[in-house]
C-alpha positions in Angstrom: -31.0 -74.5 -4.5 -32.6 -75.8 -1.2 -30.3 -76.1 2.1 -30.5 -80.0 1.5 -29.3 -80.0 -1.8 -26.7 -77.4 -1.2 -25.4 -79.3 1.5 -25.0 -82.0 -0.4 -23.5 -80.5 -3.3 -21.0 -79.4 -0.9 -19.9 -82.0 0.6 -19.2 -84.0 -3.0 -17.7 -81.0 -5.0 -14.3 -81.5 -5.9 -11.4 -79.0 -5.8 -11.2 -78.6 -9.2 -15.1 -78.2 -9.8 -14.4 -75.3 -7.3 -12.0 -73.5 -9.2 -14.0 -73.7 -12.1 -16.9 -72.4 -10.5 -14.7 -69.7 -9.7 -13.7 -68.8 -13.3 -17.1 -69.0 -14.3 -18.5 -66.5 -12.3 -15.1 -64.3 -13.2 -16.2 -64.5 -16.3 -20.0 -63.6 -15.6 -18.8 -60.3 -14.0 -17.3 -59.8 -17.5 -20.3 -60.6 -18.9 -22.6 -58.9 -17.3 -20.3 -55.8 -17.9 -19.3 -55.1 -14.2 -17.8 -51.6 -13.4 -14.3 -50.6 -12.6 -15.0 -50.0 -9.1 -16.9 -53.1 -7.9 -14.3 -55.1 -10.1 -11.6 -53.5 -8.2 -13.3 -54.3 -5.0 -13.4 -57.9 -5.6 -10.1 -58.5 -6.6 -8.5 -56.6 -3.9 -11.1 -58.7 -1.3 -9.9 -62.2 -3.2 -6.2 -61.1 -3.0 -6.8 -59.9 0.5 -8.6 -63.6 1.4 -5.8 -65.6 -0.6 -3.0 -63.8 1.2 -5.1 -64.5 4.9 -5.8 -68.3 4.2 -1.9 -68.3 3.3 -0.9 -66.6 6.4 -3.4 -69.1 8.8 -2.2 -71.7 7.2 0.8 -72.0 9.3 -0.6 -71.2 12.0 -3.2 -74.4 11.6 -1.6 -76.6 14.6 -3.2 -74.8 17.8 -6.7 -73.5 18.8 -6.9 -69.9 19.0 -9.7 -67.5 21.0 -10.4 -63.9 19.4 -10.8 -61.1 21.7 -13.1 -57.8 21.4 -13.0 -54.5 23.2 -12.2 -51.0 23.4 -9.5 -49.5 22.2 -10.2 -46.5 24.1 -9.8 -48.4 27.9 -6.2 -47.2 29.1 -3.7 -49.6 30.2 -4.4 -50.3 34.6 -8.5 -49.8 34.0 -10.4 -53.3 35.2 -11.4 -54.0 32.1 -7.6 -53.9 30.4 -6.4 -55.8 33.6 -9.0 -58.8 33.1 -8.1 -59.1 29.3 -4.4 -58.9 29.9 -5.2 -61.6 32.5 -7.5 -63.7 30.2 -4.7 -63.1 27.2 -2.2 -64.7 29.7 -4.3 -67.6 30.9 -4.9 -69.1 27.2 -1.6 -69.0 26.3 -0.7 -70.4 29.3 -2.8 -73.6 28.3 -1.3 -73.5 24.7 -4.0 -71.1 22.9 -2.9 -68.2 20.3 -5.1 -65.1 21.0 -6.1 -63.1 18.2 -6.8 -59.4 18.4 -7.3 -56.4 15.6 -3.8 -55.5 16.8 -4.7 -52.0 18.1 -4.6 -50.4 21.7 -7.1 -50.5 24.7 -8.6 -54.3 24.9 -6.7 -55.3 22.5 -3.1 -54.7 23.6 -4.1 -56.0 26.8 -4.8 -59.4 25.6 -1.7 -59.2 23.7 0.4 -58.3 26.4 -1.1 -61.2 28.7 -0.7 -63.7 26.2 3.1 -62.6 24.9 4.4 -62.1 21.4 4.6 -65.5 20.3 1.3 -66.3 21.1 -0.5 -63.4 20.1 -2.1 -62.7 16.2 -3.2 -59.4 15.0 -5.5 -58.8 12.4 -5.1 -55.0 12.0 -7.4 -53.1 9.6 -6.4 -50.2 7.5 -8.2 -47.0 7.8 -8.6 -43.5 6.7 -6.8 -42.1 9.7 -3.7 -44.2 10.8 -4.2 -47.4 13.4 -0.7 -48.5 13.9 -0.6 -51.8 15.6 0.0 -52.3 19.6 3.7 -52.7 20.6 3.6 -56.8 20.9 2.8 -57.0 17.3 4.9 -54.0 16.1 7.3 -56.4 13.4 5.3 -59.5 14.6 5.4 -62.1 11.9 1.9 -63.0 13.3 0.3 -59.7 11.7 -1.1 -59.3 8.8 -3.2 -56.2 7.6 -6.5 -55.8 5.7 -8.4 -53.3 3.7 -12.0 -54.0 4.6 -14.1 -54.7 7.9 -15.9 -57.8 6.0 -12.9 -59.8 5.2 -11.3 -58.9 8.5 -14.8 -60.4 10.3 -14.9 -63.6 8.5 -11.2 -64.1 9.3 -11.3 -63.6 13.2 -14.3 -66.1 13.2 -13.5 -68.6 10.2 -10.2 -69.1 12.7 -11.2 -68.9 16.0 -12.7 -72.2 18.5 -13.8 -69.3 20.9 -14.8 -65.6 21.5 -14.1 -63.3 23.9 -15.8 -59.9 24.4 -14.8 -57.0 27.1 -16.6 -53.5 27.3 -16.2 -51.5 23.9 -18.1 -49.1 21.6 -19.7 -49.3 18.3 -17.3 -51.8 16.8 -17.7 -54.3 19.7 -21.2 -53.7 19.9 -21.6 -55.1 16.3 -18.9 -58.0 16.9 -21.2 -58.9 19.4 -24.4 -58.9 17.5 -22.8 -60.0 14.3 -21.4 -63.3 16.0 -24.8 -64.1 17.5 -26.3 -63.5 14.2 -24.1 -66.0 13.0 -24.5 -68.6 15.7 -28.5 -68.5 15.7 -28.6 -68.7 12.0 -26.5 -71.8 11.8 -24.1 -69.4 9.4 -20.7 -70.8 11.5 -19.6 -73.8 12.9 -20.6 -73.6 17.1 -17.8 -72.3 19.0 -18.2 -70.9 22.9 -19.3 -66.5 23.3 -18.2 -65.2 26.9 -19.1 -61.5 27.8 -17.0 -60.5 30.6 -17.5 -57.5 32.6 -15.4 -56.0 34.8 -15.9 -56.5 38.6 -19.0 -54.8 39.7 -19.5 -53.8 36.2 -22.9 -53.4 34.4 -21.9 -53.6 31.0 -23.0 -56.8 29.8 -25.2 -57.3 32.1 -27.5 -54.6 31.3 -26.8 -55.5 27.6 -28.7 -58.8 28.6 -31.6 -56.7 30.3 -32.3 -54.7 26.7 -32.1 -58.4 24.9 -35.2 -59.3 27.4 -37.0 -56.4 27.9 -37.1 -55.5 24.1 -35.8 -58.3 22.1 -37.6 -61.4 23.5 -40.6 -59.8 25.3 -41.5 -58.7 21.6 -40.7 -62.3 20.2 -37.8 -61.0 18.1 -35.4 -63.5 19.8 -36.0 -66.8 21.7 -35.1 -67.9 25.1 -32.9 -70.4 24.1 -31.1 -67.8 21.7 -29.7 -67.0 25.6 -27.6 -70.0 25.6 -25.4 -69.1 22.3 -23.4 -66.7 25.1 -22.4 -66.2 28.8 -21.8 -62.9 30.8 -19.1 -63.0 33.8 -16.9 -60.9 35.4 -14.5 -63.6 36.2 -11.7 -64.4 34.2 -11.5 -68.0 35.5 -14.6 -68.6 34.2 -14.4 -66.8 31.0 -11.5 -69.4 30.6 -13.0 -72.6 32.2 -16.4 -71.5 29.5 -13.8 -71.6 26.6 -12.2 -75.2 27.8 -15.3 -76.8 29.0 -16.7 -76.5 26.0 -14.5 -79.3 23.8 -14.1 -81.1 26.4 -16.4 -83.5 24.9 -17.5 -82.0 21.5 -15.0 -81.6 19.1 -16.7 -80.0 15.7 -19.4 -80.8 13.3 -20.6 -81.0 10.1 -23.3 -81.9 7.7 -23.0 -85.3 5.6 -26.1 -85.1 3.1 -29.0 -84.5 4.9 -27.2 -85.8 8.7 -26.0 -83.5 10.5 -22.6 -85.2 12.7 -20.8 -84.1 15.9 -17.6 -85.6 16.0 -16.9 -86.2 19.8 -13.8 -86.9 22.1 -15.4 -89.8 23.6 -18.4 -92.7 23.1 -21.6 -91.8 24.8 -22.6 -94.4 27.2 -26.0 -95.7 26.7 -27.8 -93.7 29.6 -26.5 -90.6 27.9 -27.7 -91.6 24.8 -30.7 -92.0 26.0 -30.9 -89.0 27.6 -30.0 -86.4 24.6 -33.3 -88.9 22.6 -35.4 -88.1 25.6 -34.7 -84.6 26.4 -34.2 -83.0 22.9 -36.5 -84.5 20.3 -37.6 -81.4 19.3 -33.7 -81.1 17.6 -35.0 -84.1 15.4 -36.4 -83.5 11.9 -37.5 -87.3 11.8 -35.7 -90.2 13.3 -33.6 -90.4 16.4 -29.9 -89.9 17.8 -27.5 -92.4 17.0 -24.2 -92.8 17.8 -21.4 -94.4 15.5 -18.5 -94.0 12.6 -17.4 -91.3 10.3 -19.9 -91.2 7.9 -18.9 -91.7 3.8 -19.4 -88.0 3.4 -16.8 -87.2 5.6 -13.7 -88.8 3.9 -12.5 -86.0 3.0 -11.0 -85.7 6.9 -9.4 -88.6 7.3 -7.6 -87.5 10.2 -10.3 -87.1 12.7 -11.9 -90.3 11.4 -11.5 -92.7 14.6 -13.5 -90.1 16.9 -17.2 -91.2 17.7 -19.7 -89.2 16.6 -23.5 -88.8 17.0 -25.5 -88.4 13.8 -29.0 -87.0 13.3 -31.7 -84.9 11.2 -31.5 -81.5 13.1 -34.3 -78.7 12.7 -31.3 -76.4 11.7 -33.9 -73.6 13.3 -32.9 -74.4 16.9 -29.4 -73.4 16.9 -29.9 -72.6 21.1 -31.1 -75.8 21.5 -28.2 -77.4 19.7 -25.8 -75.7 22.0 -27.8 -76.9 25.3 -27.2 -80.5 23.5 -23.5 -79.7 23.6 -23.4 -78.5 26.5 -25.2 -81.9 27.3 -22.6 -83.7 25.8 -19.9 -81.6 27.6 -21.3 -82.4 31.4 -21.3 -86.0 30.3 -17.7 -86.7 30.2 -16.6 -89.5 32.2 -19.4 -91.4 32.3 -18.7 -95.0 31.4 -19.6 -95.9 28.0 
């Protein structure tokens, strides 16, 4: 199936055509004569996701930001001090923070952000990792088996990432999440790297990307723009903010690709994003109008504007400098 046609099959398919997909393929497994231990695997993975999109599911009505780090940085090092900051700041302005519940980084966060705004996604492993003591008895925790369900739930829930100093596990939180932002794989959401003050970490993380990555044409420069580095929390923040200020999500209706936005474009605007990013367009131009017939299955952000064009999905950097676009324009008269 090509992306077009997929895309389109998704948005028409019913719930109850999805359910029966479902069975279908249960039954393939059984037909194709699975074994024990991959069957086993699946099931505990579909419990594991059932029991999840139960447990976000009342958590639904605010925006939360997922934090990654070490949890080998002791409590009073810069780098737990700026995420215990950072945790505090976004709960402050009505976020939840989610975590993986254990120490270092990740306590940090909790503790700046409190227990009734902090989540915990804690992962079960061969040798014990009990959760930090803001989530200890939290009804915000929940617990899971393996590393791939635990991924796709800190991202499928999150409007915003946060990354502090950390090992092998942040090292591929950080890759994975790019991976998934270049590829068009998740919906756009803001990436902020912060380093501690007079830190290198990030920073010299960036210097690898250019003097490996890029200079062999393995990455392109606008693949830069999917993140930010800073070693201010304020502007870790501000990055997370700023970035709805005018966009608000997006999704594909057939073979358009919408951004729902918080305000109408005036026509100077408009006419900037056709002038300055037609290499975004597959054919056609930018438009601005109404929800779309393919999107009636979200009635309730159906009064927002939106724009609506063909995108060269292969320019994922470029459609984030087009948000960003949109995000500097606020308050311009429409």
């Amino acid at each position: 199936m090509t992306k077009t046609r997929e895309r389109q099959w998704n948005s028409r398919v019913t719930v109850d055509e999805l359910v029966g997909e479902m069975h279908r393929t249960v039954d393939g497994l059984v037909e194709d004569g699975t074994g024990r231990a991959d069957l086993k695997l699946l099931s505990r993975a579909l419990k594991e996701l059932r029991h999840a999109f139960r447990f976000f599911d009342g958590l639904r009505g605010r925006p939360k930001v997922t934090v990654f780090g070490s949890a080998r940085l002791p409590a009073g090092s810069p780098a737990y001090r700026q995420a215990e900051l950072f945790g505090r700041a976004m709960a402050k302005s009505g976020w939840f923070v989610v975590t993986g519940a254990g120490e270092g980084i990740m306590a940090a966060a909790h503790v700046g952000a409190g227990r009734e705004h902090s989540i915990g996604v804690n992962i079960l492993l061969p040798f014990e990792q009990s959760e930090n003591t803001v989530m200890e008895g939290n009804p915000h925790l929940i617990h899971t088996k393996y590393f791939f369900t635990r991924k796709l739930l800190f991202l499928k829930e999150s409007s915003g990432v946060v990354l502090f100093p950390g090992g092998f596990g942040t090292m591929d939180e950080a890759f994975e999440v790019l991976t998934l932002l270049q590829t068009g794989k998740s919906h756009p959401f803001p990436v902020v790297l912060v380093d501690e003050p007079g830190g290198t970490y990030w920073a010299t993380w960036r210097r690898f990307l250019e003097n490996n990555l890029l200079k062999l044409g393995l990455i392109s420069a606008e693949d830069f723009s999917l993140f930010r580095i800073t070693s201010s929390v304020e502007e870790a923040v501000r990055e997370i903010h700023d970035f709805y200020r005018v966009f608000h999500s997006l999704r594909y209706a057939g073979r358009d690709l919408v951004i729902r936005i918080r305000e109408p474009l005036g026509p100077d605007t408009l006419a900037a994003l056709n002038r300055d990013f037609p290499d975004l367009l597959v054919e056609g131009s930018i438009s601005q109008g109404k929800a779309l017939p393919g999107e009636a299955d979200e009635p309730e952000i159906a009064e927002l504007p939106r724009i609506v064009f063909r995108f060269n999905s292969g320019r994922q950097g470029r459609l984030r400098q087009l948000i960003d676009h949109l995000n500097r324009s606020a308050g311009e008269a429409p």
